[in-house]
C-alpha positions in Angstrom: 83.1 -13.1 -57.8 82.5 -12.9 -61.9 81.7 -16.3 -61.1 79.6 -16.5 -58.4 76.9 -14.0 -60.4 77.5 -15.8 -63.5 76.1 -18.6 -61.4 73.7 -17.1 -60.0 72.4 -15.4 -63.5 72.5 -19.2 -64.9 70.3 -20.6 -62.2 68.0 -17.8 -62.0 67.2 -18.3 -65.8 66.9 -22.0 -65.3 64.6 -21.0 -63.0 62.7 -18.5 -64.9 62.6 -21.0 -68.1 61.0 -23.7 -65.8 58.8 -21.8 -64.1 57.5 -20.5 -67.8 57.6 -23.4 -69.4 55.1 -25.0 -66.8 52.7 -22.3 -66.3 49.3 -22.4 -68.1 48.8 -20.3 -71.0 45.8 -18.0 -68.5 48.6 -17.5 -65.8 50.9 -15.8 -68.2 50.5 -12.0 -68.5 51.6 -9.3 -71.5 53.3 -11.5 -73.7 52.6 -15.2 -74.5 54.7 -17.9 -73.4 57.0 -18.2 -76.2 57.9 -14.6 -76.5 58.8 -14.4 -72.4 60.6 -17.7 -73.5 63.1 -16.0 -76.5 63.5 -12.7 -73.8 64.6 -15.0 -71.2 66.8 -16.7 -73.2 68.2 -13.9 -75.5 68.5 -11.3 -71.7 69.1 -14.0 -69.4 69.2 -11.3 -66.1 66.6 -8.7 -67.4 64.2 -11.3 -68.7 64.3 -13.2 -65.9 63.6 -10.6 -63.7 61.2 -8.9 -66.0 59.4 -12.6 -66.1 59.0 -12.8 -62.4 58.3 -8.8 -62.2 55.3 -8.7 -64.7 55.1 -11.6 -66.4 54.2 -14.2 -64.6 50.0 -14.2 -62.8 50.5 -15.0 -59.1 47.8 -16.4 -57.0 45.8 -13.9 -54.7 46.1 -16.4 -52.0 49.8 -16.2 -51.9 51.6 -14.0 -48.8 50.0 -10.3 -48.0 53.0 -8.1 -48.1 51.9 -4.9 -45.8 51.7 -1.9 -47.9 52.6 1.6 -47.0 49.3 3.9 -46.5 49.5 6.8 -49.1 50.0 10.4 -47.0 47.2 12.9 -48.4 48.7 15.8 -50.5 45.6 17.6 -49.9 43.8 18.4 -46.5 40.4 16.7 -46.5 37.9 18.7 -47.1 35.4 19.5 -44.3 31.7 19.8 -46.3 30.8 16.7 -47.9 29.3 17.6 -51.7 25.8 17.0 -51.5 23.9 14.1 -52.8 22.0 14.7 -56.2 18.4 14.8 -55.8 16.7 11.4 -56.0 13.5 12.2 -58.6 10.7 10.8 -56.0 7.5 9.5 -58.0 4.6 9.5 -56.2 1.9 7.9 -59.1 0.9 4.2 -58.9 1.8 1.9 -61.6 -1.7 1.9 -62.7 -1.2 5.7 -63.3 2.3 5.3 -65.0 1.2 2.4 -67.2 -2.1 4.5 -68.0 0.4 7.8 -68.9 2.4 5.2 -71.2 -1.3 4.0 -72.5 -2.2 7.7 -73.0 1.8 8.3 -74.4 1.6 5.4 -76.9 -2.2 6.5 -78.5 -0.6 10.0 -79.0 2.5 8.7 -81.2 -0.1 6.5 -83.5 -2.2 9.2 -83.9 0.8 11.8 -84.6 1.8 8.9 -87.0 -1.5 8.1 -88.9 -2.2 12.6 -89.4 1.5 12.3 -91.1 0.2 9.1 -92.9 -3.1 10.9 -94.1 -1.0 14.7 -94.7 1.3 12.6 -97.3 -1.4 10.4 -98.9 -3.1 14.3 -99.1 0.1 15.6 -100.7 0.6 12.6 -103.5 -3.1 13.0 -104.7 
């Protein structure tokens, strides 16, 4: 039986190493490919297992494994939160871009009284 797993450990790294060794650098997660590499040499059974765990990127189009549907600790709650208020503008764009018209002529005026108050000041 000793063995049989020491077989079984062998082959599973050889398969690990293989399977690393001809992966592209983008399908290898965590760790780069010489680290997973010296772990699945150094732990043959854990870094084999950990390779084929987490390490390795699997293709979304692979086989769907049915997953359990999570039970809800909570019991749903019966009002729904309310939806923040939208702000609703009801002006034109004419109007708004005649408020920013109005907005912009009020900061260069604002900024030539502080031009003219600090020229006044340094005389």
């Amino acid at each position: 039986m000793p063995f049989l797993f020491s077989l079984l450990v062998i082959a599973l790294m050889i398969g690990a190493l293989i399977d690393i060794i001809t992966r592209d650098d983008s399908q290898v997660r965590f760790l780069p490919k010489m680290a997973w590499l010296i772990i699945v040499i150094l732990l043959p059974l854990i870094g084999s297992l950990l390779w084929f765990a987490i390490g390795r990127e699997y293709a979304e189009a692979g086989i769907r494994l049915p997953r359990m549907a999570r039970r809800e600790q909570h019991p749903p709650r019966t009002a729904a939160p309310a939806a923040p208020a939208v702000p609703v503008d009801t002006r034109t764009t004419e109007q708004q871009i005649a408020d920013l018209d109005r907005e912009i002529e009020e900061w260069r005026l604002r900024e030539e009284i502080e031009k003219r108050k600090r020229d006044s000041t340094d005389s």
